[in-house]
C-alpha positions in Angstrom: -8.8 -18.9 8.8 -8.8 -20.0 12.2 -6.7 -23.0 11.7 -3.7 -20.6 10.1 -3.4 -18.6 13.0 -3.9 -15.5 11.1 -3.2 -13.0 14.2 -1.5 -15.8 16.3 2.1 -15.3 16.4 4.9 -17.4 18.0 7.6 -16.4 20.3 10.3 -17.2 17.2 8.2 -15.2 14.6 8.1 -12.3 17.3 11.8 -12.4 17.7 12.5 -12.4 14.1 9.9 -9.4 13.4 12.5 -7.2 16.4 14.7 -5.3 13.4 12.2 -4.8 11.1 10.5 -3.1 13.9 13.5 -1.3 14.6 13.8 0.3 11.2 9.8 1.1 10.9 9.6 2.8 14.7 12.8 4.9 13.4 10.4 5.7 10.5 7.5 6.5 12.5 9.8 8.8 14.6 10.3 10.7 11.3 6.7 10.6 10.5 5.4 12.6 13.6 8.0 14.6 13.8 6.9 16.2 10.2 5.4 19.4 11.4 4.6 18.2 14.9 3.4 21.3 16.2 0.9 22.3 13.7 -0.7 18.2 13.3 -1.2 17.9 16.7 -3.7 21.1 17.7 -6.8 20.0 18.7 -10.2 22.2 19.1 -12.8 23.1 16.5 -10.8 23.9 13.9 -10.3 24.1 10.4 -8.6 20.4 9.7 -8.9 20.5 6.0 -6.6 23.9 5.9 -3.9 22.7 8.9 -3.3 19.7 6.9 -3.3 19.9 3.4 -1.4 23.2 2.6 1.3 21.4 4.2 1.0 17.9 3.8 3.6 17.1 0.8 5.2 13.3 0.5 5.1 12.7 -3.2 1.2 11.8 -4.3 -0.1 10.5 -0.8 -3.0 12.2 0.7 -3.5 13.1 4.4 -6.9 11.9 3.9 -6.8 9.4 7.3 -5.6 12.3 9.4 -8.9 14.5 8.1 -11.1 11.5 8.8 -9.3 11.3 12.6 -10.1 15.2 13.2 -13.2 15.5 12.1 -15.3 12.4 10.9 -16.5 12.5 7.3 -15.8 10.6 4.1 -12.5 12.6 2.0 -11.7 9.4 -0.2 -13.7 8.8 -3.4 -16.4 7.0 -2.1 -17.1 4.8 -5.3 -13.1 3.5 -5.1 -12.5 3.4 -1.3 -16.5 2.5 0.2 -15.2 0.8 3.3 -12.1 2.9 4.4 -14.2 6.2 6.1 -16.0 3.0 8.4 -12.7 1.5 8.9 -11.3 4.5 11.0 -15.0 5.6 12.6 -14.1 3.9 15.5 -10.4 5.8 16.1 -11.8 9.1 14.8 -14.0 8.7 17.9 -11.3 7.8 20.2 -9.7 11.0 19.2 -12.3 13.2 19.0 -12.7 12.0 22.9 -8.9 12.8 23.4 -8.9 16.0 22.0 -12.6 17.2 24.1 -10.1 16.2 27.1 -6.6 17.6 25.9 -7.1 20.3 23.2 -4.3 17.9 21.2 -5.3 16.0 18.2 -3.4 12.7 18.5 -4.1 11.6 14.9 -0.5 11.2 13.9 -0.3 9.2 16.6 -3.3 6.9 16.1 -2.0 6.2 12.5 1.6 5.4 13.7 0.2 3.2 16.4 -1.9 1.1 13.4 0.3 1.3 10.7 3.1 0.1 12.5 0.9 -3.2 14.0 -0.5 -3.8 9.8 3.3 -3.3 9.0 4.1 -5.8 11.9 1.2 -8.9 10.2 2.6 -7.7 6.9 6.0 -8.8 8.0 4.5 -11.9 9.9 2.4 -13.0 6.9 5.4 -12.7 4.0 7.3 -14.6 6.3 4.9 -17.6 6.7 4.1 -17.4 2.7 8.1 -17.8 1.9 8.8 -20.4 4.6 5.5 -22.3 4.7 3.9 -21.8 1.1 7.1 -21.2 -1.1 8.8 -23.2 1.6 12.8 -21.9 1.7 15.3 -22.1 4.6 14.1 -20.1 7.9 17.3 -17.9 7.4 15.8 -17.0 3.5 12.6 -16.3 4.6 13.8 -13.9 7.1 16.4 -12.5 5.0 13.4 -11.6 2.1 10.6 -10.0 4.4 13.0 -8.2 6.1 14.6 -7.2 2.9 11.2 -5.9 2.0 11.0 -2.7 4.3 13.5 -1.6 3.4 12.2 -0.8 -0.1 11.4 2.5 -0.2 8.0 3.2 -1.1 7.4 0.2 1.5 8.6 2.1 4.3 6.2 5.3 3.1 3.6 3.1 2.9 4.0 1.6 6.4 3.9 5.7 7.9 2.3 8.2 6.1 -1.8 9.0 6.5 -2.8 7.2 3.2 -5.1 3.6 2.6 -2.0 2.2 0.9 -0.8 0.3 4.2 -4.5 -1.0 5.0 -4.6 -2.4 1.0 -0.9 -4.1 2.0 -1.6 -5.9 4.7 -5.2 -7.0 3.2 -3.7 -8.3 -0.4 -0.2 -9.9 2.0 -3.5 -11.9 4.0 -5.4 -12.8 0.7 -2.2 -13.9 -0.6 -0.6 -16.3 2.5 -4.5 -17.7 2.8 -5.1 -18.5 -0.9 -1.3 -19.9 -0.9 -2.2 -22.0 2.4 -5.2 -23.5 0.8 -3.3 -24.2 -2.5 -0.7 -26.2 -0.6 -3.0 -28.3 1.1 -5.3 -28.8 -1.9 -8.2 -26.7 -1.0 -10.1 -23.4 -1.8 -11.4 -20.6 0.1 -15.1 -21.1 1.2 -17.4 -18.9 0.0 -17.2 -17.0 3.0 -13.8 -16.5 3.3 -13.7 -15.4 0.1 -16.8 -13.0 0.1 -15.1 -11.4 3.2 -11.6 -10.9 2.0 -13.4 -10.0 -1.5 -15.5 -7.0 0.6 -12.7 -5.6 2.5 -9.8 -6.3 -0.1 -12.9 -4.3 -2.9 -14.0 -2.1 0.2 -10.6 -0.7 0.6 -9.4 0.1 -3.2 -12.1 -1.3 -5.6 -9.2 -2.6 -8.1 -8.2 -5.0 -5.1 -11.1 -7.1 -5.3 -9.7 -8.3 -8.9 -6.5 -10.0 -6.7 -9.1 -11.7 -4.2 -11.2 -13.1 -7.5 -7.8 -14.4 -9.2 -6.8 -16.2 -6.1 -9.8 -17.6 -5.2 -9.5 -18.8 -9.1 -5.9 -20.9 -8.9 -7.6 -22.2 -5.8 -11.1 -23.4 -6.5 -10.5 -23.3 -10.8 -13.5 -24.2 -12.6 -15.6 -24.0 -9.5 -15.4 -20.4 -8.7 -17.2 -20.0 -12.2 -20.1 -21.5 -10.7 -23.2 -19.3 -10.6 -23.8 -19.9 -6.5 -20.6 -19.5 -5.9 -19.8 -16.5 -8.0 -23.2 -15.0 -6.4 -22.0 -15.1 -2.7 -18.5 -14.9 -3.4 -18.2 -11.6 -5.7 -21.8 -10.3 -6.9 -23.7 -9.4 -4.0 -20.2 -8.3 -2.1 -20.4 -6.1 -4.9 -23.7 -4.9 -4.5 -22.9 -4.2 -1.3 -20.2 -2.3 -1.8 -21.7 -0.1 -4.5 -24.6 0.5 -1.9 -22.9 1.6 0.9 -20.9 3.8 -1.7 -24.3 5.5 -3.0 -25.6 6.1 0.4 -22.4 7.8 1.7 -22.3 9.9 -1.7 -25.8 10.9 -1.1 -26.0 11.3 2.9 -22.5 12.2 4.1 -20.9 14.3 1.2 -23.5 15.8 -1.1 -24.5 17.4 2.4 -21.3 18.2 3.1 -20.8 19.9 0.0 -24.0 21.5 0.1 -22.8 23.0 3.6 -19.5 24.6 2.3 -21.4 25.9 -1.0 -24.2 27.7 1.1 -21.0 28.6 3.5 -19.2 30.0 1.0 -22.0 32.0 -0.5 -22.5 34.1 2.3 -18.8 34.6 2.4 -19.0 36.1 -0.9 -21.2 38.8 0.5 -18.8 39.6 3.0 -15.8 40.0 1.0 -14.8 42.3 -0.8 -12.0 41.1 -2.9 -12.6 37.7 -5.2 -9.2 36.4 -4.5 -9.8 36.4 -1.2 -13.0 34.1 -2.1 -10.3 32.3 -4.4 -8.2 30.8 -1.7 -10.7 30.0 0.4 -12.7 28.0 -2.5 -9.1 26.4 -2.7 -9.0 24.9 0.7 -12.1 22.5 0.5 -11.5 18.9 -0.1 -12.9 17.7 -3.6 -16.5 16.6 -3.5 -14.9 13.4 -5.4 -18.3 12.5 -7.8 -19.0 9.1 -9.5 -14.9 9.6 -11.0 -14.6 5.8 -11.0 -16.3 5.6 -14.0 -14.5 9.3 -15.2 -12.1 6.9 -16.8 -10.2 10.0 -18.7 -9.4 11.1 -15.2 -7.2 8.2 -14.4 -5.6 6.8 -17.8 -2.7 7.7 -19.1 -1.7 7.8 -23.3 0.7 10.1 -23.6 3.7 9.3 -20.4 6.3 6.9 -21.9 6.1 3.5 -20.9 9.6 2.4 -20.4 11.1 5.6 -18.9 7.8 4.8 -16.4 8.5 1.5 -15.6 12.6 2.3 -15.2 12.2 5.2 -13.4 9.5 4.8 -11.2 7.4 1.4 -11.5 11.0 -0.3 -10.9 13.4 2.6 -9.9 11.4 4.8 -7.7 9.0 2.3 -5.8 12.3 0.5 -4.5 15.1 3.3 -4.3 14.4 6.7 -3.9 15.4 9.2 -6.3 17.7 11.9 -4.2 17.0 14.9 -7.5 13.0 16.0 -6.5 12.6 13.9 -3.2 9.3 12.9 -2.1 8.0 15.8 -4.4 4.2 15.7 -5.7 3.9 15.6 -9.1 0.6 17.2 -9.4 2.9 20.2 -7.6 5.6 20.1 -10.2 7.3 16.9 -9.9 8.7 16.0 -13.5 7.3 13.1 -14.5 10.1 11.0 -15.4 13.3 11.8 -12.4 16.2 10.1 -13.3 19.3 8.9 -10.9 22.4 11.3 -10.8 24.7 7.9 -11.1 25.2 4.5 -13.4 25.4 2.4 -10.2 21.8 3.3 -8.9 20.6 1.7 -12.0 22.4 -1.4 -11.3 21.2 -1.5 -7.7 17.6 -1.8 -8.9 18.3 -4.0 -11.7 19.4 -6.5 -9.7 16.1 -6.5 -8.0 14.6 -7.3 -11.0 17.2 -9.5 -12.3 16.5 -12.0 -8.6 12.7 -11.7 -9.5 12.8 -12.9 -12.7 15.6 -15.6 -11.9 12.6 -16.9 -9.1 10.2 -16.7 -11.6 12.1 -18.7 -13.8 13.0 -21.1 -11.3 9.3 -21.2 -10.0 7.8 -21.5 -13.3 6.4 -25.3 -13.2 4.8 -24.0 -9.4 1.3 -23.3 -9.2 1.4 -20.7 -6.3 3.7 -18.9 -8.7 1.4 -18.6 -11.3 -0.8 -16.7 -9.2 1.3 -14.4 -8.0 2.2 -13.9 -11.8 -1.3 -13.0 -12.4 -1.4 -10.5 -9.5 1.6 -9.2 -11.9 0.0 -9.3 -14.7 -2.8 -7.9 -13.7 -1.0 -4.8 -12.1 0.8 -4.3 -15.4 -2.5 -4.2 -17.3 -3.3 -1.9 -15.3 -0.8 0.6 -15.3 1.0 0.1 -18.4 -1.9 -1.0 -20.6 -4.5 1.1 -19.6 -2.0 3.7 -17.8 -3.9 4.2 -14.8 -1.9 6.6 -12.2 0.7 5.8 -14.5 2.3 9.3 -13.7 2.8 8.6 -10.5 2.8 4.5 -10.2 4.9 4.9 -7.2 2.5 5.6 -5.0 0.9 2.1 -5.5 3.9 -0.2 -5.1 2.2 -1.4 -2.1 -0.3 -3.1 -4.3 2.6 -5.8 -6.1 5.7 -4.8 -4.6 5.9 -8.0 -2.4 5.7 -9.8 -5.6 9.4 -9.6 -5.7 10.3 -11.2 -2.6 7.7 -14.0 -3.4 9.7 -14.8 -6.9 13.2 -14.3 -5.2 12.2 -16.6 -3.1 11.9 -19.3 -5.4 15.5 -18.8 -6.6 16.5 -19.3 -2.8 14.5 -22.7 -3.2 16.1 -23.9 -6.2 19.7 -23.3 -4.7 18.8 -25.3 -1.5 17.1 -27.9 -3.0 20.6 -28.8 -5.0 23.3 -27.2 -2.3 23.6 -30.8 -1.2 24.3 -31.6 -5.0 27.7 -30.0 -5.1 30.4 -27.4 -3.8 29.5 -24.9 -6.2 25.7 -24.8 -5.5 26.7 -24.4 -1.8 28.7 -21.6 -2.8 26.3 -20.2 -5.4 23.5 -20.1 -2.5 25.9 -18.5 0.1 26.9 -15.7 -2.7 23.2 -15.2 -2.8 22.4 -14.8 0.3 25.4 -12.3 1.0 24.3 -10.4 -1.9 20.9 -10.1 -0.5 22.3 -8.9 2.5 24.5 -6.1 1.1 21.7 -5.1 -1.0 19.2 -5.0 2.1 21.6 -2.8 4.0 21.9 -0.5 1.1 18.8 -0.1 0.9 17.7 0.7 4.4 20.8 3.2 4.5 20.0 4.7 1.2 16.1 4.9 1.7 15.9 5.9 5.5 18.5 8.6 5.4 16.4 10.5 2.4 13.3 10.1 4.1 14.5 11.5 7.4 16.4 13.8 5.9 12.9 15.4 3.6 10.9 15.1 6.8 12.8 16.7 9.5 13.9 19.1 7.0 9.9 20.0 6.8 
C-alpha cells in the first residue's frame, strides 16, 4: 500500500479536491447547525434522550454522536464489531473536552472526520478514474466531483451514521484492488486480511466486496486453503469474537443496568405511562439480529417502484414531497417526484452508467466493479434486505456509477482524434455532465439546508 501513496496527496490533487470541499464544509455548516443548542450540552446527562427524540434525517441513526457522549457499543454488535473501537479514541477526547467546558463537541468531532474520509474518498475516485480506468484529468475531475453532489452522498459525508466510514473503506479496497489489477498483481495476504477486517468490521456485508476483489485480482489463487485461511477465515473469527465479547461484557451489562434501573422506577411511579416513555427512550439491546433474517428481508415492497424511486431516484436526487423523513416514522414507502423532468434527470444517470458499462465491457476492472453491482442487487432486490429504505445505503455502490461513466469518457477520447464528430460527441458529454453536476448540487443542497435549518 505504501507504494500507492494511499494518504499521500499531491499539491495538484489538493487543488482539484478545493470545490468539492467547498460544497461539503457548506454541508457540514448545515449539519451542526441542526439543533445546535440541544447537541452541544455537555455534563452527565441523559445522551440517549437529547439525541434521539430529535434526531430525524430519513433512516440514519445518531448512533456515533451516542458513542462520543458517553462510550458504549449502540450499533448491532454482530453487523458493525469494529465501529464502537473505531471512535474509543474521539469519545475520549470528548469526554476530556466536556470535563473542561460542560459542551459536548461531538457534532463537531464527526464534521471534523467525516469531512477528512469525504476528502480520501474524493482523492481515491479520482486516482481510480485517471490512473485505473485511465480518462483525461479534466474527466476524472469532472466525475468525482460530480459524485458529491449526489444526494444521499452528501448525507453520507455529514450526518452521525457508519455509512461514511464504509465509503471511504470500499472507495480504498476498490482503487488498491484496481491498482494491483493494472500492474498484474494481487493483494497479499495481508493487505487483504486487513482491508477484509475493517471493510467486515465496519458493516459485515462489506467483507463480501473485499473477498470479490481480492478474486478478479489473485483468481484461482485466492481459493487456496492458506490463503483463504489468513485472508478471510480467521479475520472472520476474529471479528465474530470481539462481537461475542462486546455482546457479553459491554451491553448485556448495560442492559442489565437500565432493567434493574427501571425496576425501581416502577416502584416509584405511579402511573404506567409514565414507565411507558421512559422504557421508550433506551437504545435497543440489538441481540444476535444478524442471523434474525425476517428482520431485514423484504417480500412484500415492489421491486421496481423500489429501484425507480429510491435505489435510483432517491439515493441520487432528493425527493422534495416527505424530505429526509424516516420511514419507520411514517415515511411512505414508495415517494414519487411532483414532475416528468425529475425522472429524466435520474435516468440519465443511469443511462451514462450503463453506456460505460457497455463500453467497458471487454475490461477486467469493470467486471469487478459489476460484481460489486451484482452483488448489491442480490442483496437488496433478491433477498430485499433494507429494501424499504435502500437509500440509506447508497454509499455502499453509489460510486459504481462514476466508475462505469467513466469508461464512456474513455471510449470517446480514445477515438476524438478519429473524427469531428467524436470530438464533438465527447465535448457534448462533458457539458452534459456539467449541467447535470450543477443541478444536482443546486437541487440536493438547497433541500437539505432547507430540512435542517428548518429543524
Amino acid at each position: 500500500m505504501k507504494k500507492l501513496r494511499i494518504f499521500r496527496f499531491s499539491k495538484q490533487e489538493l487543488l482539484l479536491s478545493f470545490p468539492t470541499l467547498v460544497m461539503l464544509l457548506v454541508a457540514q455548516a448545515f449539519m451542526l447547525c441542526y439543533h445546535f443548542e440541544r447537541f452541544t450540552r455537555g455534563g452527565n446527562l441523559g445522551f440517549w434522550s437529547i439525541f434521539a427524540p430529535k434526531f430525524t434525517i430519513s433512516g440514519f441513526d445518531p448512533y456515533i454522536y451516542l458513542t462520543l457522549s458517553r462510550w458504549d457499543v449502540y450499533y448491532a454488535v454482530y453487523r458493525h464489531p469494529l465501529l464502537a473501537y473505531f471512535w474509543y479514541p474521539f469519545a475520549q477526547l470528548n469526554h476530556w473536552l466536556m470535563a473542561q467546558t460542560e459542551v459536548n463537541y461531538a457534532i463537531f468531532i464527526v464534521a471534523a472526520v467525516h469531512t477528512v474520509l469525504a476528502f480520501y474518498v474524493f482523492l481515491y475516485l479520482f486516482r481510480i478514474l485517471k490512473d485505473v480506468v485511465r480518462v483525461a484529468t479534466i474527466d476524472a475531475w469532472l466525475l468525482a466531483f460530480g459524485f458529491f453532489s449526489l444526494g444521499y452522498i452528501l448525507l453520507t459525508a455529514i450526518v452521525p451514521d457508519h455509512f461514511c466510514l464504509s465509503l471511504y473503506l470500499l472507495l480504498l479496497t476498490l482503487y488498491v484492488a484496481g491498482s494491483k489489477l493494472r500492474g498484474g498483481h494481487f493483494m497479499s495476504v495481508a493487505q487483504t486480511a486487513l482491508l477484509y477486517l475493517l471493510t467486515a468490521g465496519t458493516t459485515l456485508s462489506n467483507g463480501v466486496y473485499t473477498f470479490l476483489a481480492q478474486l478478479f485480482c489473485a483468481r484461482r489463487q485466492t481459493l487456496r486453503w492458506r490463503r483463504l485461511l489468513l485472508s478471510f477465515v480467521i479475520p472472520t473469527f476474529v471479528l465474530f469474537g470481539l462481537s461475542y465479547y462486546q455482546q457479553e461484557h459491554i451491553v448485556k451489562p448495560r442492559i442489565e443496568r437500565q432493567q434493574r434501573a427501571l425496576e425501581k422506577k416502577k416502584k416509584k411511579e405511579k402511573k404506567a405511562v409514565a414507565l411507558q416513555k421512559q422504557t421508550k427512550k433506551l437504545p435497543e439491546a440489538h441481540p444476535l439480529d444478524v442471523f434474525n433474517l425476517a428482520m431485514w428481508l423484504d417480500t412484500s415492497t415492489s421491486r421496481t417502484a423500489s429501484f425507480v424511486e429510491n435505489f435510483i431516484g432517491e439515493s441520487v436526487w432528493l425527493h422534495t414531497d416527505h424530505l429526509l423523513e424516516d420511514q419507520v416514522k411514517g415515511r411512505p414507502v414508495i415517494v414519487g417526484y411532483q414532475k416528468g423532468w425529475e425522472y429524466v434527470v435520474i435516468g440519465l444517470i443511469l443511462l451514462l452508467a450503463v453506456a460505460g458499462f457497455y463500453c467497458g465491457r471487454h475490461d477486467r476492472f469493470m467486471w469487478l466493479c459489476g460484481s460489486w453491482l451484482a452483488f448489491t442487487l442480490l442483496l437488496h432486490f433478491v433477498l430485499g434486505f433494507a429494501l424499504k429504505e435502500v437509500y440509506i445505503m447508497a454509499a455502499h455502490w453509489l460510486f459504481l456509477l462514476p466508475v462505469m461513466t467513466a469508461f464512456l469518457f474513455r471510449c470517446l477520447h480514445e477515438r476524438h482524434t478519429q473524427s469531428v464528430r467524436m470530438r464533438r460527441a465527447l465535448t457534448g458529454l462533458r457539458l452534459l455532465v456539467f449541467v447535470l453536476i450543477i443541478l444536482f448540487y443546486g437541487h440536493n443542497l438547497n433541500l437539505i439546508g432547507s430540512y435542517l435549518l428548518g429543524h
